[in-house]
C-alpha positions as CSV (number, residue, x, y, z in Angstrom):
1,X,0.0,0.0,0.0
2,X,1.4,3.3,-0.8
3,X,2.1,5.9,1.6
4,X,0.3,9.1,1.7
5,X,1.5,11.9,-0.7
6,X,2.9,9.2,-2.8
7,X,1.4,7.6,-6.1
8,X,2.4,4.2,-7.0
9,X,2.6,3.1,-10.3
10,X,2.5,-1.0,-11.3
11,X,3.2,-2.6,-14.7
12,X,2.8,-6.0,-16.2
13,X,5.4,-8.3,-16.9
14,X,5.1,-10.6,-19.3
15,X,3.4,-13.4,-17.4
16,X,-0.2,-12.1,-16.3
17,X,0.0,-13.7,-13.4
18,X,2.8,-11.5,-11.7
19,X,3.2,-7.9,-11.7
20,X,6.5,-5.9,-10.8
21,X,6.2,-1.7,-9.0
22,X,8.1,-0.1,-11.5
23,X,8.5,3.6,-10.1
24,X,6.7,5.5,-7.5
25,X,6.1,8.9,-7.6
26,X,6.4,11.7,-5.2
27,X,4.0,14.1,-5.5
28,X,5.5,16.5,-2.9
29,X,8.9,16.7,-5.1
30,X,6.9,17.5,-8.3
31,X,4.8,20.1,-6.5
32,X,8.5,21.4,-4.7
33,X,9.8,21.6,-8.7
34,X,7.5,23.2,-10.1
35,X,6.5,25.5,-7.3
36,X,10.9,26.5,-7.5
37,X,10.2,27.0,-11.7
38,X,7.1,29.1,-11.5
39,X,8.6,31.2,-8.6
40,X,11.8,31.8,-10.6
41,X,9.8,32.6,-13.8
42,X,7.9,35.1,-11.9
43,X,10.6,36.9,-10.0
44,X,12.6,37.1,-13.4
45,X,9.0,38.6,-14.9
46,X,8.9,41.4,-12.2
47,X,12.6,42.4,-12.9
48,X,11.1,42.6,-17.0
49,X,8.4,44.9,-15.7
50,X,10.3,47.2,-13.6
51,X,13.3,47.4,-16.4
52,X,11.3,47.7,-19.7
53,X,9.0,50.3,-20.4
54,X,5.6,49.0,-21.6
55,X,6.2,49.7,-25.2
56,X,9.2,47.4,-24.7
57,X,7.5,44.4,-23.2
58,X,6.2,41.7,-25.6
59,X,2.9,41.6,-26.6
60,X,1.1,38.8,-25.2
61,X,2.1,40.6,-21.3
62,X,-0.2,41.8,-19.4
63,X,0.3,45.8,-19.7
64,X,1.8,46.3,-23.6
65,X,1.3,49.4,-24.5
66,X,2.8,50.7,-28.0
67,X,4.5,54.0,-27.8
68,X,4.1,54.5,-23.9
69,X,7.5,55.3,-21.8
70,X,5.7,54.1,-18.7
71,X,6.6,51.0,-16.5
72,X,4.5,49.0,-15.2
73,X,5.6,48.9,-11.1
74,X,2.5,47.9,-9.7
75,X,2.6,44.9,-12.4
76,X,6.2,44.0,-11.5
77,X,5.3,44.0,-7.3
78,X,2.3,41.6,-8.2
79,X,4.8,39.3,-10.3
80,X,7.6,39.6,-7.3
81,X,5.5,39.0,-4.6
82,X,3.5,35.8,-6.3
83,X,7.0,34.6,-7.0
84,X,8.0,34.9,-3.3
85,X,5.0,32.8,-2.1
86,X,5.8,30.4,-4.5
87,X,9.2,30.2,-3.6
88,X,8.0,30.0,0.2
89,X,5.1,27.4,-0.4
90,X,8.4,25.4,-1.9
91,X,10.4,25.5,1.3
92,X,7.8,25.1,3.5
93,X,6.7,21.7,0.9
94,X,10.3,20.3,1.1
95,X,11.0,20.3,4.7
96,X,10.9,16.8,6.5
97,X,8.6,15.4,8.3
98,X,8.0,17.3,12.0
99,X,9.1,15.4,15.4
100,X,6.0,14.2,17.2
101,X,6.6,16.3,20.8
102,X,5.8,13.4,23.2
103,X,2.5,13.3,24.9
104,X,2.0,14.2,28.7
């Protein structure tokens, strides 16, 4: 039986009869990844706000304007701070599991 937060995968060999775990999957690591990638992406986003002017950004951002000289700082907080949590939810996901304090 697999323990919580994990996934356990099984697959067939070639008698029926039989089957062999081939991988098991944390979902806690995947989570930890991807919450490190999206934090990253969106600390990297708020330094493109706060440096480019919005006629500089690329289209498909939130905030393009063609021909304006204005940057977008409220945009680039949002972004930082959403990156922060992210990064934050990450540590907080990775750390072991907590002593039990014993019972009185």
């Amino acid at each position: 039986m697999p323990q919580p937060g994990r996934i356990a995968f099984r697959c067939l060999c070639d008698r029926r009869t039989e089957s062999v775990s081939c991988a098991v999957v944390e979902r806690g690591r995947l989570l930890v990844w991807l919450a490190v990638v999206v934090g990253l992406a969106l600390i990297a986003l708020a330094v493109v706000y706060w440096a480019e002017p919005a006629k500089s950004l690329p289209s498909w951002l939130p905030g393009h304007e063609a021909g304006s000289n204005h940057h977008h700082v409220k945009h680039g907080i949002a972004s930082f701070l959403l990156g922060l949590a992210c990064l934050v939810f990450a540590w907080f996901r990775s750390a072991g599991p907590r002593p039990r304090s014993a019972a009185a």
